[in-house]
N, C-alpha and C positions, 0 to 999 in steps of 0.2 A: 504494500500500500504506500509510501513512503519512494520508493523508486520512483525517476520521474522516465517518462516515454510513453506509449503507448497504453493508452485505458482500455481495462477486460471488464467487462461489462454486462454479468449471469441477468437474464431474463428468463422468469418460469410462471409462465401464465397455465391457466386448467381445462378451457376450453375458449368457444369460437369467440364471445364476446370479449374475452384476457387476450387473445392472439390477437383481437384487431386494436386494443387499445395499445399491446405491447412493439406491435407495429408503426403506429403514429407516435409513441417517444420514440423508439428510434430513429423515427426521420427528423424527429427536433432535438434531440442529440446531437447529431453528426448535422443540421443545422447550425446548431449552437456552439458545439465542441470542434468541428473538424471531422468530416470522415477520417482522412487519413489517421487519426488521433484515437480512432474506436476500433476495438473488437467485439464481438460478441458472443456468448455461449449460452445456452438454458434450454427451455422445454418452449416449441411454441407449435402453430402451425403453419399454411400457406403466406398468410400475410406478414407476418415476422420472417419468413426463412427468405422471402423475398428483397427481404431488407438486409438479409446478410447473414442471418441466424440457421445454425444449422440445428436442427432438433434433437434431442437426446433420444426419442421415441415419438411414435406419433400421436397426435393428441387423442385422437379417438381409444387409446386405450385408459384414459381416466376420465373423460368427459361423462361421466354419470350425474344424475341430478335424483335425487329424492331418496331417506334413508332406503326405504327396499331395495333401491337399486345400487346404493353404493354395498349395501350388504353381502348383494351377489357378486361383485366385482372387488370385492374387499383383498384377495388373495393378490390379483394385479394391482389395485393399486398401493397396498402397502408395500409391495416389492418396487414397485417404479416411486415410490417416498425415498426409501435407499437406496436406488442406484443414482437418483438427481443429489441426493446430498451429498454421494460419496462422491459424484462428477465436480461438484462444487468445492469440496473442502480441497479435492485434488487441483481444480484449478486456481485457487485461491485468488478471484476476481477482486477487485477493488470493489466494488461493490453489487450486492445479490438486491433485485427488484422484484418480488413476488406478485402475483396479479389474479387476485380474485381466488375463487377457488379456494377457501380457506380451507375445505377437509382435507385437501392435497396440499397446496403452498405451506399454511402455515406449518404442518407438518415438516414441511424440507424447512423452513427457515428457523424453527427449535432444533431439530438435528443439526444445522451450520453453525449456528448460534452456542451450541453446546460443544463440538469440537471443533469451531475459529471462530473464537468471540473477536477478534479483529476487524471482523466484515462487516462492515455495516448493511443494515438492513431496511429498503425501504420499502412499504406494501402500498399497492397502486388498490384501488376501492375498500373502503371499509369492509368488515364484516358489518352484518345487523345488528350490533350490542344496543339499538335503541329500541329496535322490537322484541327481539329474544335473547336470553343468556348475555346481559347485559355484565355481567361478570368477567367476560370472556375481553373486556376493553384494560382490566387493570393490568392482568396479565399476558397482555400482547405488549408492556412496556421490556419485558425481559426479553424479549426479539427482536421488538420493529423501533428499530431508529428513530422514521417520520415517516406518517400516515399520511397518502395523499386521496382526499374525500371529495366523490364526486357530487356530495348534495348538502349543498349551504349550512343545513343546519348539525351535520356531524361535527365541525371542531369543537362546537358546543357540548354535544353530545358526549364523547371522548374525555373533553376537561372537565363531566361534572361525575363522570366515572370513572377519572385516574387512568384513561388511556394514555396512549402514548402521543407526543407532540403531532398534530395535524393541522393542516392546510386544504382549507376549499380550492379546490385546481379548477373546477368547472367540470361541467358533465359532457361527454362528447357529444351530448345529441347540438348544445349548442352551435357547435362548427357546422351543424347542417340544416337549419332551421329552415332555411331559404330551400331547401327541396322538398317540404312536407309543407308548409304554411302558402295559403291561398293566396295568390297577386290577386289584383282588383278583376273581377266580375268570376273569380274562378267558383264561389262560392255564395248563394243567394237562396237563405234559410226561407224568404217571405216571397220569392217566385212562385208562382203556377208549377204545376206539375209533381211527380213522384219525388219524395223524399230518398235522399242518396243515404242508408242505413248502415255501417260499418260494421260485420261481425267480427270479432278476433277469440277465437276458442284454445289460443294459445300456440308457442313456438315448441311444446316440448311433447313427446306423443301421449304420457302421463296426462298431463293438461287437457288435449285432445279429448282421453277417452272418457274423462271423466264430465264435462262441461258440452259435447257434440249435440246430445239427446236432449237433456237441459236447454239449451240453446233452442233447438230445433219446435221445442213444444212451447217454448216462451212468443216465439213468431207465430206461431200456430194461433193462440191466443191476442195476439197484436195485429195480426190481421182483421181479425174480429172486430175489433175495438177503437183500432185507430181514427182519426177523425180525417185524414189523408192519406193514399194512397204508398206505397213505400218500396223502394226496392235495396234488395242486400247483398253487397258483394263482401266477399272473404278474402283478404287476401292469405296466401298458405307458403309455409315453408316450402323449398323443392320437398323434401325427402318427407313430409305428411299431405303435400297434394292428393294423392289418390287415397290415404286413407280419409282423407275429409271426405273427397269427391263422393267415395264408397257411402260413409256417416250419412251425407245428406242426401242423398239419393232417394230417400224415403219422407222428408222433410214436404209439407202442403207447402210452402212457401220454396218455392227453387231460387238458390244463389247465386252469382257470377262468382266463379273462385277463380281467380287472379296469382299469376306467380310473377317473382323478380321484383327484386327494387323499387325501381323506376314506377310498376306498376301500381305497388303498394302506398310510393307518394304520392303517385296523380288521385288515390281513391282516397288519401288523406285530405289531400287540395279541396274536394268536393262534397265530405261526408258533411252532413248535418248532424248528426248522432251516430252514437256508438252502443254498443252491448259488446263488451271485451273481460278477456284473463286477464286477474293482475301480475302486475309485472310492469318490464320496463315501456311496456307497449303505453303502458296509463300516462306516463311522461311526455313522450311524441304525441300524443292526442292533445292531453293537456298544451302543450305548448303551440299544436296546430289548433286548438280554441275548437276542438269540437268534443259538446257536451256529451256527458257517458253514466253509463252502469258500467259498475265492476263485480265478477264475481271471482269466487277460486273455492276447489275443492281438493281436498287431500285424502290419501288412502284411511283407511278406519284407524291403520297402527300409526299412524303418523300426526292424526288427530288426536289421539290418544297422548303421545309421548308430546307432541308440539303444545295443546290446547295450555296447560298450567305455566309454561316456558317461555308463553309471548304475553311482553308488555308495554308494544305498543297502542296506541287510541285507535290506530288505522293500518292497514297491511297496503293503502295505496298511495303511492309516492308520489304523485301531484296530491294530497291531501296533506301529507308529511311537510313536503316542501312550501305549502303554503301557511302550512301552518292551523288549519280549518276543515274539518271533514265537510268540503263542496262536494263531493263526488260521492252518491249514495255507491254499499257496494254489500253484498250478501256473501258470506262464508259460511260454506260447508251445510246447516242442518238449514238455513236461513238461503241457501240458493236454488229456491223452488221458481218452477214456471210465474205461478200467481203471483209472487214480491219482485219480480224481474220485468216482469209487465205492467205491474203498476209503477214500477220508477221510471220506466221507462217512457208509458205514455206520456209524461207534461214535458218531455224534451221532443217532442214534436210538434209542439204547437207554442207563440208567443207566451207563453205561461211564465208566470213569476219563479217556479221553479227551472226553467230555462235560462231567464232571466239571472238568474243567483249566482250559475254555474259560467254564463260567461263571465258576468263581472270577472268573479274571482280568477278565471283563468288568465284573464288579462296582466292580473299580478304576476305572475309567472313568472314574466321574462326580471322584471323589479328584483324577483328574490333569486332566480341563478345567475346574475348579472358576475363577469369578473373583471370589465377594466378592456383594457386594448388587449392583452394579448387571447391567444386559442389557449384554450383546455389544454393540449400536447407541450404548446410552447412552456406554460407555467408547470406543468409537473417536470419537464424537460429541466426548468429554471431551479425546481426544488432539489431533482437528484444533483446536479451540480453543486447547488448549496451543498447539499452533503457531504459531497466528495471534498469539498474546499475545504470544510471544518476539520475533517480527518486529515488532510493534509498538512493543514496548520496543527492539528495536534500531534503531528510526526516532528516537529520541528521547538518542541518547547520543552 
C-alpha cells in the first residue's frame, strides 16, 4: 500500500445490478486516476470485464436472491466466499471495493479484513440496516472503511446506529433520468382515450411466480370498475419473457409485454399508473412521476423468519426517500385482488388521491439531488479519498 506506481484495485460485486455499478466507477476511476495508473482484479460480470476486469468466476454462480435459494446454493457459494478472499489476501490490492451483495461481499471482506487488516475496505450500496437487522450497521465498522449510500437518507441512518463512516454518492438511476421521464406532450393523464397502465410483477422469477395470478385477477376486477377504459403493457426481463407470456395467457385482460431497455423507457414516458413489485422499479417510477401501487410477496419461510426482523415504516423506497408513505403498497397477507383495486382505482381519475401522489413525487428529484457531479464520479471521488488517507498514513 505504501509503494508508489501503479494502483491494484479488487472489485467484487454479486450480481447484475453490482457489475453495472462496478462498471461505471471504473470508468471514473481511470477518468479521474489515469488509466494507465489502474489495474484491476475481483469478481464481476460482462460490464466490469469490459472495463478491464477479468473475473475470478462467473457471476451466475452466486447471483441467488431469497433465503430458499441461497440455501440451495449455499455449498457454491461458501466455497466461491474463499476462493475470492484467498484471491484477494494473495493479491494484496490497495484497496478491496465490495458491491452489494452482502451474503456474498461482506463475507469476502471479514475474511480480508481478518487476514490483511491493511486493506482498506470500501462497500459501494448499503445493506438495509434501516428496515431489517439494523444491528448489522455497528458491526460493518470492523470491515468497511466508508460506506458509499445510494439513498439520501442512509448517512443518517448509519450514524444513529454506529455504522461505519458514509457518504450519499447518488443513486445511479439519477444519471439517467432523461431516458425514462416524459418531454413535453409525451404524457397526457387528462386526454381522451385508453389509459396507458404499467404492470411490473417483478425482475426476479421468485417475484414473478408469486404476484402473476394476483396481478392478473386485480385487472380482472379493474376492468369492471374503472370509470375509463385502460390498456397494460409489461414490460419483462429477457430471461422471464415467456414465463410471463405463459402467466398471462389466461388473464381476461390481454397485455403488451414488451422486452429491452429502450422499450421499457418509452412505456415509462407514457404510463399514467402503475401496479408494480417492490423494488428498485418503485424509484424509476417515482422519479418518472407516475403514480402507483406497490405490492411484494414472500415465501411462507421467509415471512416467517423476515416478518419480527423488519423495522422499517415502509418496504418502498420512493416512500423511504421521501420521507412519507405517498405510495399505498400491500405485503404478503394484505396483497389480495380486492385492496389492489381499490388503491388502484382513484389513480385513474383526477382524484385527490392522484392528486397527493404527484405532488409528492415531484419532491423526489429535491431529496436525491447531489450537486454537479454523477453518482460514479462522486463515489469514484470517495475511493480516492481513501486511498489518499492511507497513503498519508504510510508516511507519518
Amino acid at each position: 500500500m505504501c509503494e508508489t506506481g501503479r494502483l491494484n484495485i479488487w472489485i467484487v460485486s454479486g450480481e447484475e445490478s453490482g457489475d453495472q455499478l462496478g462498471a461505471k466507477l471504473m470508468r471514473a476511476l481511470k477518468a479521474r486516476l489515469g488509466s494507465a495508473k489502474l489495474r484491476f482484479g475481483g469478481v464481476g460480470g460482462r460490464a466490469m470485464e469490459a472495463e478491464g476486469l477479468k473475473s475470478l468466476f462467473p457471476l451466475e454462480d452466486i447471483a441467488v436472491m431469497g433465503i430458499v435459494a441461497v440455501i440451495g446454493r449455499l455449498p457454491t457459494v461458501l466455497g466461491r466466499i474463499r476462493m475470492t478472499a484467498d484471491a484477494v489476501v494473495a493479491a494484496n490490492p490497495d484497496l478491496l471495493v465490495i458491491i452489494d451483495s452482502p451474503d456474498f461481499t461482506h463475507r469476502v471482506a471479514k475474511a480480508v479484513r481478518k487476514r490483511a487488516p491493511h486493506i482498506p475496505i470500501v462497500d459501494y450500496v448499503s445493506p438495509s440496516v434501516w428496515a431489517w437487522r439494523p444491528g448489522r450497521a455497528a458491526r460493518m465498522r470492523a470491515y468497511v472503511d466508508h460506506l458509499l449510500a445510494l439513498l439520501p437518507f442512509e448517512p443518517d441512518a448509519h450514524k444513529r446506529l454506529g455504522g461505519p463512516p458514509t457518504t450519499y454518492v447518488g443513486h445511479p438511476l439519477i444519471e439517467r433520468v432523461g431516458e425514462f421521464r416524459p418531454a413535453a406532450g409525451e404524457r397526457d393523464f387528462r386526454k381522451g382515450g385508453p389509459l396507458n397502465l404499467l404492470v411490473l410483477p417483478g425482475s426476479r422469477r421468485s417475484e414473478v411466480s408469486r404476484l402473476l395470478e394476483t396481478f392478473g385477477e386485480t385487472l380482472t376486477l379493474l376492468q369492471k370498475r374503472s370509470p375509463r377504459d385502460f390498456e397494460v403493457t409489461i414490460p419483462a426481463v429477457p430471461h422471464l419473457a415467456q414465463t410471463i407470456r405463459e402467466g398471462v395467457s389466461v388473464w381476461s385482460v390481454k397485455p403488451r409485454i414488451i422486452e429491452g431497455e429502450a422499450a421499457k423507457w418509452q412505456a415509462f414516458r407514457s404510463a399514467d399508473a402503475a401496479l408494480a413489485a417492490s423494488g428498485t422499479v418503485t424509484l424509476e417510477l417515482g422519479l418518472a412521476g407516475v403514480p402507483m401501487v406497490v405490492a411484494y410477496k414472500v415465501s411462507v419461510i421467509e415471512a416467517v423468519i423476515l416478518r419480527p426482523l423488519i423495522k422499517a415504516e415502509s418496504i418502498v423506497l420512493t416512500n423511504l426517500v421521501l420521507g412519507e408513505n405517498a405510495i399505498p403498497e400491500f405485503i404478503q397477507d394484505d396483497c389480495t385482488p380486492e385492496a389492489l383495486v381499490t388503491a388502484l382505482l382513484p389513480l385513474l381519475s383526477d382524484t385527490p388521491e392522484r392528486q397527493r401522489q404527484e405532488a409528492a413525487l415531484r419532491h423526489l428529484d429535491e431529496q436525491m439531488r447531489i450537486g454537479d457531479e454523477m453518482p460514479s464520479e462522486r463515489a469514484a471521488r470517495i475511493v480516492d479519498e481513501v486511498l489518499e488517507a492511507r497513503r498519508q498514513s504510510c508516511f507519518r
